[in-house]
N, C-alpha and C positions, 0 to 999 in steps of 0.2 A: 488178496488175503494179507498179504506183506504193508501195504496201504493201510489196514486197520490196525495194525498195531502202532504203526508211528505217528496213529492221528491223535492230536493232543486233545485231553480229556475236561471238557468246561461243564461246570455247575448248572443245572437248569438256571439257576437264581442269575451266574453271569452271562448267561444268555439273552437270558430275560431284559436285563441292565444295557446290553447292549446294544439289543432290537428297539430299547426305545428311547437310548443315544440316536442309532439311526433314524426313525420314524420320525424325531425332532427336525433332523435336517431336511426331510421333506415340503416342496413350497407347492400347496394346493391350491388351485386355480379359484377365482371370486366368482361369485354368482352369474355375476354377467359375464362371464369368458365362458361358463359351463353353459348358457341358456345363448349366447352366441354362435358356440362351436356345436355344441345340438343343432341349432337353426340350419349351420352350413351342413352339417350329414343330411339331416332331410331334405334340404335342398337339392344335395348333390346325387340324393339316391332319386328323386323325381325328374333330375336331368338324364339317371344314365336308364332308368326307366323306359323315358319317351322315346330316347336312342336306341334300347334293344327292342322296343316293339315297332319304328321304324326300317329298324334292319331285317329284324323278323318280317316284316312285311315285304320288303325287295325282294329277298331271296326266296320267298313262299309267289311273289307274280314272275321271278324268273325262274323259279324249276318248274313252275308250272307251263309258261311256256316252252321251256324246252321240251320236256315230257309230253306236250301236247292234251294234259289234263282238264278235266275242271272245265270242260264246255267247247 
């Protein structure tokens, strides 16, 4: 409560002015760095993909052998 009163008090309008001083200094990425770095998420989610249905697969023929299941 103490904290709210000593918070100092700005104008929508300076707020406003200042969010898009900031916004300016933002450097957004070019086309090809976005259609790049896309390219590597999907690449990297179809590697880790083939990795967790690999592993899925070991561990589903070794508890099955342990267990003595499945035939």
């Amino acid at each position: 409560m103490a904290a709210d009163r000593h918070m100092a008090k700005i104008s929508p309008f300076k707020f406003l002015q200042e969010v898009r001083v900031e916004a300016q200094k933002v450097t957004w990425p070019s086309r090809r760095e976005t259609a790049v770095t896309t390219a590597m998420v999907f690449v990297m989610v179809a590697v880790a993909a083939v990795f967790f249905l690999l592993a899925d697969q070991v561990m589903r023929t070794f508890v099955t052998l342990i267990l003595g299941i499945g035939g």
